[in-house]
C-alpha positions in Angstrom: 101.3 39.5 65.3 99.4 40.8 68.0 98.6 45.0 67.4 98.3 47.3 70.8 95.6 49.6 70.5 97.2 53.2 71.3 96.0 55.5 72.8 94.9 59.3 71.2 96.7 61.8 72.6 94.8 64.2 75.4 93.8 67.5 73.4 93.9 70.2 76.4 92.1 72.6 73.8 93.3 75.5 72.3 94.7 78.2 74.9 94.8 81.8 73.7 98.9 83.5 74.3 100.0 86.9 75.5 102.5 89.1 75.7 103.4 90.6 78.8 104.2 94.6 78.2 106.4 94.5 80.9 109.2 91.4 80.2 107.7 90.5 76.8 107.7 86.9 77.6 104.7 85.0 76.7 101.9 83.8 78.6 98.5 82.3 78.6 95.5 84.4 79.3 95.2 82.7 82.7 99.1 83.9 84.1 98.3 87.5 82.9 96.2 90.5 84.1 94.6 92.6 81.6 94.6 96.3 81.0 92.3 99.2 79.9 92.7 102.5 79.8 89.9 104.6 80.7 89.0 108.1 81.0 89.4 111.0 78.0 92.3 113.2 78.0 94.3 111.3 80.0 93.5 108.1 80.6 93.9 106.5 83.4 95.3 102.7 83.6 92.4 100.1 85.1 92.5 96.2 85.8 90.0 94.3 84.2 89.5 91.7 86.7 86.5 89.8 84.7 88.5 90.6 81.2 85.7 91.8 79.4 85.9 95.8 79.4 85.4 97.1 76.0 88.4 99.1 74.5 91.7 97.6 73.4 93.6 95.8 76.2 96.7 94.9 77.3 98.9 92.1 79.5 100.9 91.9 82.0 102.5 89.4 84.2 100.9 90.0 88.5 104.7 91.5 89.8 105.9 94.3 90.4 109.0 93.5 88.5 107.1 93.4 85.1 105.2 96.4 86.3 108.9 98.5 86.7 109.9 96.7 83.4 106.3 98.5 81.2 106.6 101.4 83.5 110.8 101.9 82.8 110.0 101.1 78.8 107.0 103.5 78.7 105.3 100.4 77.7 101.8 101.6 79.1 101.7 104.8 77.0 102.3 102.7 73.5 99.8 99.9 74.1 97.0 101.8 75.8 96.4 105.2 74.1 99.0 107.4 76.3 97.4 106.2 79.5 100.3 106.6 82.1 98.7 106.6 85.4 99.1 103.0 87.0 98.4 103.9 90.1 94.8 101.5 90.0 97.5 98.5 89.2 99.9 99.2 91.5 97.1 99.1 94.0 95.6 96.0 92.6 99.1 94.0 92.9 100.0 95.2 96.1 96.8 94.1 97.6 97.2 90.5 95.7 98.8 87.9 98.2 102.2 86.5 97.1 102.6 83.9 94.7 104.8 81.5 96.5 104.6 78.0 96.9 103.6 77.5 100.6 106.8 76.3 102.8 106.7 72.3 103.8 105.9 71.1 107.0 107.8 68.9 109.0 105.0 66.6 109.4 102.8 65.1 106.5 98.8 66.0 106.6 98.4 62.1 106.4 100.3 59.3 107.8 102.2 57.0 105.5 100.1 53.7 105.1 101.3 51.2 107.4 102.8 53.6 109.6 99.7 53.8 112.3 101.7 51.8 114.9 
């Protein structure tokens, strides 16, 4: 009997899950934005773009629905200290382009092979 050799499984590593404030649906680090708040009395919401401000952070999902969602649940002042002004993220979303998948073309970037008549 002849044996097949099989083979190991691709290990994509290990990748680190959040919770977005907003929807609570779960995410990796890459689908979410992170949160500080910053400032003394009343902090003030940031972006950490580069995810490495010191302090503890939070996630979020980029749209504006999940942003409503934390903002409607008064999700921001319970995971960040009381920090309630969002106004940094609000500017940081809206200046994001939108996440939609760009619409087809009627003609293909390449020709089919075969089809260079």
């Amino acid at each position: 009997m002849v044996e097949h050799p099989v083979a190991a499984p691709v290990s994509r590593g290990h990748q680190p899950v959040r919770t977005c404030i907003g929807c609570r649906k779960h995410g990796t680090r890459n689908e979410l934005i992170r949160l500080v708040a910053e400032g003394g009395r009343s902090p003030v919401v940031l972006v950490d773009v580069r995810r490495r401000m010191a302090g503890r952070g939070a996630w979020l999902h980029p749209s504006g629905n999940c942003l409503m969602l934390a903002t409607k649940r008064r999700a921001f002042a319970r995971a960040l200290a009381g920090a309630n002004d969002t106004a940094a993220v609000e500017r940081y979303l809206a200046g994001m382009p939108p996440a939609e998948a760009p619409a087809p073309t009627e003609q293909p970037s390449k020709p089919e092979s075969g089809s260079e008549n």
